[in-house]
C-alpha positions in Angstrom: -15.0 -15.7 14.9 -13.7 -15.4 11.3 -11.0 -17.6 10.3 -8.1 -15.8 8.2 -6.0 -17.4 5.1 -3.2 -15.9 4.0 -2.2 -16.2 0.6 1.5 -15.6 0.9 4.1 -15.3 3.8 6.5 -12.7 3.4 7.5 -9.3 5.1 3.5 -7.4 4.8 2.0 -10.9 5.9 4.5 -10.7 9.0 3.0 -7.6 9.2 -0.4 -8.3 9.2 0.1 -11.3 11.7 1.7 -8.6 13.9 -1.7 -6.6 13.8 -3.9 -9.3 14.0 -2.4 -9.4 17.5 -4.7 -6.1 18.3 -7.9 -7.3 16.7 -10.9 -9.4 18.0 -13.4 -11.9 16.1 -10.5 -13.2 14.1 -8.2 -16.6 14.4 -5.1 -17.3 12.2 -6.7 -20.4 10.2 -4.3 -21.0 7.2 -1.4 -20.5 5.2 -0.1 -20.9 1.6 3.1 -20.0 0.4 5.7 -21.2 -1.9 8.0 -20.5 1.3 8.4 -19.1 4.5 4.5 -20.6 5.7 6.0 -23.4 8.2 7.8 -20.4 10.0 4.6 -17.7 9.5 2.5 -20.3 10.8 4.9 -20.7 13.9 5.0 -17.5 15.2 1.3 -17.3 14.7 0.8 -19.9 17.3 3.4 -18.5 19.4 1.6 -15.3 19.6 -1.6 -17.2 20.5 -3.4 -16.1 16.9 -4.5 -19.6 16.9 -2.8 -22.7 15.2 -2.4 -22.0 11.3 -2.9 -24.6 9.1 0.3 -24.6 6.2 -1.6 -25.5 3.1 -0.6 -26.4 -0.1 -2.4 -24.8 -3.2 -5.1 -21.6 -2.4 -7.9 -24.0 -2.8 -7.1 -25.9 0.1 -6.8 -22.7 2.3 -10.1 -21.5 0.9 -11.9 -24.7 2.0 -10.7 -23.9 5.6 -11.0 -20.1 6.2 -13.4 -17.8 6.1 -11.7 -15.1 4.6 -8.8 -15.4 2.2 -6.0 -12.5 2.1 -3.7 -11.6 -0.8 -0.6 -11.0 0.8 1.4 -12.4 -2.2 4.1 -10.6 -4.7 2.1 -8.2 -7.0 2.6 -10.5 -10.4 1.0 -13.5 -8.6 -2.5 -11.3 -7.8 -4.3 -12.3 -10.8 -3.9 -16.1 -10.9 -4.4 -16.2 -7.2 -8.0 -14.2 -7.7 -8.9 -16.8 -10.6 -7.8 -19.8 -7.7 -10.1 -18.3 -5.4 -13.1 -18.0 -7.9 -12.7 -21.5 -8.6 -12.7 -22.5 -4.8 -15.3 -20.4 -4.4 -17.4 -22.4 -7.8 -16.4 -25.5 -6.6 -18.3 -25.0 -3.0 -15.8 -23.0 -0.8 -17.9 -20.4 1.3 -15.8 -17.9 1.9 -17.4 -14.5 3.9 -14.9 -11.6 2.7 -11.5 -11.3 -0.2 -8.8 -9.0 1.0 -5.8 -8.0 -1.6 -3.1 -5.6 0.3 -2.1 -2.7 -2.0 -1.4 -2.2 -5.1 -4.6 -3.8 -6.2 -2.7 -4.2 -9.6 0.2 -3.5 -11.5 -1.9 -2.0 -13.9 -5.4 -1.2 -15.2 -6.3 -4.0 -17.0 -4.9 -6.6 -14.1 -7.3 -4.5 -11.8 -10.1 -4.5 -14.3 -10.1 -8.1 -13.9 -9.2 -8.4 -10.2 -12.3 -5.9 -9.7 -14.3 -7.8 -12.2 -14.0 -11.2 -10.6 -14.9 -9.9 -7.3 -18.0 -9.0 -8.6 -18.7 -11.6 -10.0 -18.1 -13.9 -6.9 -20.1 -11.5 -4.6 -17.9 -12.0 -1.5 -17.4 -8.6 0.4 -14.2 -7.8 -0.1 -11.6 -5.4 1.2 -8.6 -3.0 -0.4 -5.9 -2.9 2.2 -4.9 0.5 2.1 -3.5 1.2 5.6 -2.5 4.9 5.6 -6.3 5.9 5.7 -6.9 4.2 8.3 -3.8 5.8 10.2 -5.2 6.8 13.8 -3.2 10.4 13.8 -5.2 10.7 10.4 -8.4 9.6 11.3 -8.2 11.3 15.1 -6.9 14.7 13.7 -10.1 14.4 11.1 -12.1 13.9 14.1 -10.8 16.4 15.8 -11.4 18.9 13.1 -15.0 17.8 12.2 -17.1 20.7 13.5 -14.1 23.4 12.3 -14.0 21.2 9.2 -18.3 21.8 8.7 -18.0 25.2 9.6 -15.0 26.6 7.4 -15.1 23.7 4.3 -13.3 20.5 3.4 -9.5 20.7 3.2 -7.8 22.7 -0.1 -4.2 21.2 0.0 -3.1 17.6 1.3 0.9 16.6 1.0 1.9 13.3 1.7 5.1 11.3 1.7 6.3 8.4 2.2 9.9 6.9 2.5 12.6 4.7 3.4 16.1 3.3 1.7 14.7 0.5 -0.5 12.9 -2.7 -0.3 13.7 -6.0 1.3 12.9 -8.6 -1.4 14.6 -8.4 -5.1 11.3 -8.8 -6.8 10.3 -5.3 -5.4 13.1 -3.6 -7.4 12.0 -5.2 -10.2 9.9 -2.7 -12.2 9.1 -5.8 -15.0 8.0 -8.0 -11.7 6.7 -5.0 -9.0 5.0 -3.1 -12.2 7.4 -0.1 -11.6 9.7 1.9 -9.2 8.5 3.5 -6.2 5.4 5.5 -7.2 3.9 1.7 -8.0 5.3 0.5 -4.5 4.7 3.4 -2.4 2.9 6.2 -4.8 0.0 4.0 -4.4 -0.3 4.8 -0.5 0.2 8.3 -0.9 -2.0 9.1 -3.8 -4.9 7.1 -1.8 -4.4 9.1 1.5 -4.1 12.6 -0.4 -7.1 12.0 -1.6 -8.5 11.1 1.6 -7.8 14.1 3.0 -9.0 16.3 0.8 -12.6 14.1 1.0 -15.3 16.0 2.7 -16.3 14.5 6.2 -19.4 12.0 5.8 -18.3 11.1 1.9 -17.3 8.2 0.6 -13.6 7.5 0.4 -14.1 7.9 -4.0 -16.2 10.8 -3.7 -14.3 13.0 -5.2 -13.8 13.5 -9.5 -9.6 13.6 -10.2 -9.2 16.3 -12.6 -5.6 16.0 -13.5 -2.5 14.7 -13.1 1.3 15.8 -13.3 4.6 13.7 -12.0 8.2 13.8 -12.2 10.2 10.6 -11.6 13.7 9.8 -11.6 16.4 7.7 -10.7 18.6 9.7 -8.5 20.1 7.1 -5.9 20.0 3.5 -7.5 21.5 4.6 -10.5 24.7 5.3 -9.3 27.5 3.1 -7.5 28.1 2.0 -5.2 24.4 1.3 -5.2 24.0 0.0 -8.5 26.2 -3.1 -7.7 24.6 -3.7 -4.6 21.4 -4.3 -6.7 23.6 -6.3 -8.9 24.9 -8.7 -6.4 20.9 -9.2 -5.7 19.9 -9.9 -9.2 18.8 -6.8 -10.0 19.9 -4.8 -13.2 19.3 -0.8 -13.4 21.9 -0.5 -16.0 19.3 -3.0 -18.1 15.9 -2.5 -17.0 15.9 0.8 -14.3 12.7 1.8 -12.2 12.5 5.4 -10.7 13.8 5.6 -6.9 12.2 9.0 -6.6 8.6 10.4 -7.7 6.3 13.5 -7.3 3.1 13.5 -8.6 0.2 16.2 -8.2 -3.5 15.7 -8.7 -6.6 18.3 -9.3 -9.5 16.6 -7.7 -13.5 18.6 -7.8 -16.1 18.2 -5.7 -19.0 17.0 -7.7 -21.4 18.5 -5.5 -19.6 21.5 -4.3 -17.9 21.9 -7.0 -14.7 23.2 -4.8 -11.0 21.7 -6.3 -8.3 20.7 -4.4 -5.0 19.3 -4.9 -3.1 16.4 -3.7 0.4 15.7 -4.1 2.7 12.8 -3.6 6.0 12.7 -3.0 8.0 9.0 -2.7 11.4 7.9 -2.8 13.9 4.8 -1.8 16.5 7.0 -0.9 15.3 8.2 2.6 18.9 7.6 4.1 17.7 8.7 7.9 16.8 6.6 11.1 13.8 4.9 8.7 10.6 4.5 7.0 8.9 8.1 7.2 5.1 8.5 6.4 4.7 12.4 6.5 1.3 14.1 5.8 0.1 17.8 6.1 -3.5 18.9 5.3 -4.5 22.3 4.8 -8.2 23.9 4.9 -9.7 27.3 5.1 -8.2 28.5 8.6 -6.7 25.5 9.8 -4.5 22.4 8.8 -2.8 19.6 10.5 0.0 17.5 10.1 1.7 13.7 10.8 5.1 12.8 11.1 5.9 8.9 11.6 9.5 9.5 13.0 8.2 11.7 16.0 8.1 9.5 19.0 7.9 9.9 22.5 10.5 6.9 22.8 14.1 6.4 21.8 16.9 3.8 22.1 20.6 4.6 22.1 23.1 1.9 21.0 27.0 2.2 21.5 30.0 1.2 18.7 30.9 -1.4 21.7 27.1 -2.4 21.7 26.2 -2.8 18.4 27.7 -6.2 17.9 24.6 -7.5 20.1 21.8 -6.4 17.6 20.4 -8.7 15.8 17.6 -6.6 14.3 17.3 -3.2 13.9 14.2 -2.9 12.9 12.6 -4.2 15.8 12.5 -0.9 16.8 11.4 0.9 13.5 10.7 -0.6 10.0 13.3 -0.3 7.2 15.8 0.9 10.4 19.5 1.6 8.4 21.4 1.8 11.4 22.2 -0.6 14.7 23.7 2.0 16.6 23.6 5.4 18.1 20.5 7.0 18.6 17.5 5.0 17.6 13.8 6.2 17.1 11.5 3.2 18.6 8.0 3.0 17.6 6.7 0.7 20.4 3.8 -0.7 18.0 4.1 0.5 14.6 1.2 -1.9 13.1 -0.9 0.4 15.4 0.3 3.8 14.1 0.4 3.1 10.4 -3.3 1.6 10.8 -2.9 -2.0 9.9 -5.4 -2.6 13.2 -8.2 -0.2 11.9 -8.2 -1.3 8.8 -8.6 -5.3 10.1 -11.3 -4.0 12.5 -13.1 -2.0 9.3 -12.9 -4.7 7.5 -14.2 -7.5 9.8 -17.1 -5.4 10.9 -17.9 -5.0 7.5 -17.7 -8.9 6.8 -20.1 -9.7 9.5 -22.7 -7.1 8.2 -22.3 -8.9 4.7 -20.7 -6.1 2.7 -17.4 -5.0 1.7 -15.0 -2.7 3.8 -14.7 1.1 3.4 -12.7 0.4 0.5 -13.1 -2.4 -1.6 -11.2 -3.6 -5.3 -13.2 -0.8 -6.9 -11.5 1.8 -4.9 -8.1 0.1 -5.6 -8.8 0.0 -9.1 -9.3 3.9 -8.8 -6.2 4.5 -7.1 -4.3 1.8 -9.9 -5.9 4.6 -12.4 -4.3 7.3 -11.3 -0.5 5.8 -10.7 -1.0 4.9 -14.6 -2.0 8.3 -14.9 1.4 9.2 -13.2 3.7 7.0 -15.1 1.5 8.8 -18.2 2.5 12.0 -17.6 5.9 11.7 -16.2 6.5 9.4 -20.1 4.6 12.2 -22.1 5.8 15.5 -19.7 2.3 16.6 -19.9 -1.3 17.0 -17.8 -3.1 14.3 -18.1 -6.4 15.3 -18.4 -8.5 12.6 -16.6 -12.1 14.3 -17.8 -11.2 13.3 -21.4 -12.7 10.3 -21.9 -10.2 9.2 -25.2 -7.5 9.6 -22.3 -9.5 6.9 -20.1 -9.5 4.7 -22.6 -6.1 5.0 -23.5 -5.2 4.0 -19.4 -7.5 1.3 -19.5 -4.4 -0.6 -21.7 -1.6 1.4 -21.1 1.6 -0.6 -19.4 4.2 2.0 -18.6 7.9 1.8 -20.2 9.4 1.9 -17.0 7.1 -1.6 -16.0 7.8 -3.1 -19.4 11.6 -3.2 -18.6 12.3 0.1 -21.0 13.0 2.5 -18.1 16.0 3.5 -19.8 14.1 5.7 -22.4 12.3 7.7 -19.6 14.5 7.9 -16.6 18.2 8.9 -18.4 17.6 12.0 -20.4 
């Protein structure tokens, strides 16, 4: 049985403890976090996960787990990875590295993220869970022998959003490494992509082509909304990040040579029942589609009632209302494929090799939202088969991440 370490303790390690629930071969073994371990560790025990050791620096936790998770904020990712190497020089044995999404804020933080990982060779695992989504996965199944008959998918659309993040640092584009195509684009890039992937090849077989986006700050900009993000610390009159994003990427078959195009569409300004992950595939002759907020249950909630609820989203995650009619999503860690992607990545850990994607893949996906923020800053294609314009992304920090989101997003 693999004993897990998490590195961090806030609302996607919650999250992760939640799926862990669902998976076999694993034990909640240790925790480290500047706060909230004591009470991540407690409701791992509670759950019966095991009884989570609270540690206090990441080479502790990596002397007692098997497998250490980076579940931290998105500016800590790098130090952590270098506090892991060093465990791992000074004797730790650790059997697997897993970083939840994004790998990086940007291409050179994911150079060395990827590089390092190397380096140590310890399988390691990209969390990206929308690929592992089992309405994707089952409606690729499905599909295989239409799929082999007809050819791969042509078209893939995904979306995903909600009102906003919980945490302050998340709005911060200097901190988070951008608005909501670094947040969320990420997902949706990686699961376009997916679909459009023949059946039987690898999750990166696929050459992107080009890239277009539009981002903008539509919502977040304006008050009220603004002060709210005031009264949290958070400046968009000073340093804005973009609340909405659409990006489209040309992707060839190498071996086909067939193109096909994904595109992404993200925003924090999905003011309905709650987080929406919405994805449509199209192929020669047939297509499918998935739609988070359709649910076969449903909870209504009266004015007189709603004094009672303590959590909303105990029903549906980033819920914006405690009353009315509620969609409930009995086990979301299920449906947005936080379970597969623990049972891909375990599996793969036990066989001595790294999960269906690993940093490298993140480091590809990291590639192509810098080659968003590119082309939204520029208003042009990025051409991704020019090799002077790889180069140029393997340094490039967007405007909107170095706190100058004013130049790009008002005009």
């Amino acid at each position: 049985m693999f004993k897990i370490g998490m590195i961090g303790a806030g609302f996607v390690a919650g999250f992760h403890t939640r799926a862990l629930q669902s998976v076999r071969g694993a034990q909640f073994a240790a925790v480290c976090a500047p706060k909230g371990a004591p009470e991540l560790a407690k409701t791992a025990r509670e759950a019966g996960l095991g009884d989570p050791r609270v540690c206090e620096t990441v080479t502790e936790l990596c002397s007692v787990v098997d497998i250490a998770c980076i579940f931290a904020p998105n500016p800590a990712r790098v130090e952590i990875m270098r506090e892991i190497a060093k465990a791992c020089e000074n004797g730790a044995k650790l059997k697997g590295i897993i970083c939840e999404k994004p790998l990086a804020r940007n291409l050179k933080e994911a150079d060395i993220l990827a590089r390092m990982a190397r380096a140590l060779r310890v399988p390691n695992a990209y969390f990206e869970n929308q690929l592992h989504m089992p309405s994707v996965t089952q409606a690729r199944r499905q599909l295989a022998a239409v799929e082999e008959a007809m050819g791969p998918v042509h078209l893939a659309r995904s979306a995903e959003e909600h009102g906003g993040p919980h945490e302050s640092w998340f709005w911060d584009p200097t901190t988070q490494g951008g608005g909501v195509c670094c947040d969320m684009g990420c997902h949706s890039i990686a699961v376009g992509m997916y679909m459009l992937t023949p059946a039987g090849k690898p999750p990166d077989h696929l050459t992107p082509v080009s890239v277009t986006a539009n981002m903008a700050l539509l919502k977040w900009g304006k008050e009220p909304w603004i002060s709210r993000l005031a009264e949290r610390g958070v400046d968009y009159s000073k340093t804005p990040a973009e609340d909405y994003s659409n990006v489209t990427i040309e992707f060839k078959d190498g071996d086909s040579g067939i193109r096909g195009v994904a595109q992404a569409t993200n925003s924090w300004m999905y003011d309905a029942p709650g987080l929406r992950l919405l994805m449509e595939a199209f192929g020669p002759g047939y297509s499918y589609s998935v739609d988070s907020l359709s649910s076969p249950a449903g909870l209504f909630i009266s004015d007189a009632a709603a004094a009672a609820v303590a959590d909303a989203e105990l029903a549906l995650e980033k819920a914006q209302a405690s009353r009315g009619s509620l969609i409930l999503q009995p086990n979301e860690a299920d449906l947005y494929g936080y379970v597969a992607e623990w049972r891909d990545a375990l599996a793969a850990f036990k066989k001595g090799r790294d999960a269906m994607l690993n940093f490298e893949y993140g480091r590809l996906v990291t590639m192509l939202v810098m080659a968003a923020y590119m082309a939204h800053e520029t208003r042009r294609t990025i051409n991704l088969t020019d090799a002077a314009v790889l180069e140029k992304l393997e340094t490039y920090v967007p405007l909107i991440q170095q706190g100058k989101g004013q130049r790009v997003l008002f005009r």
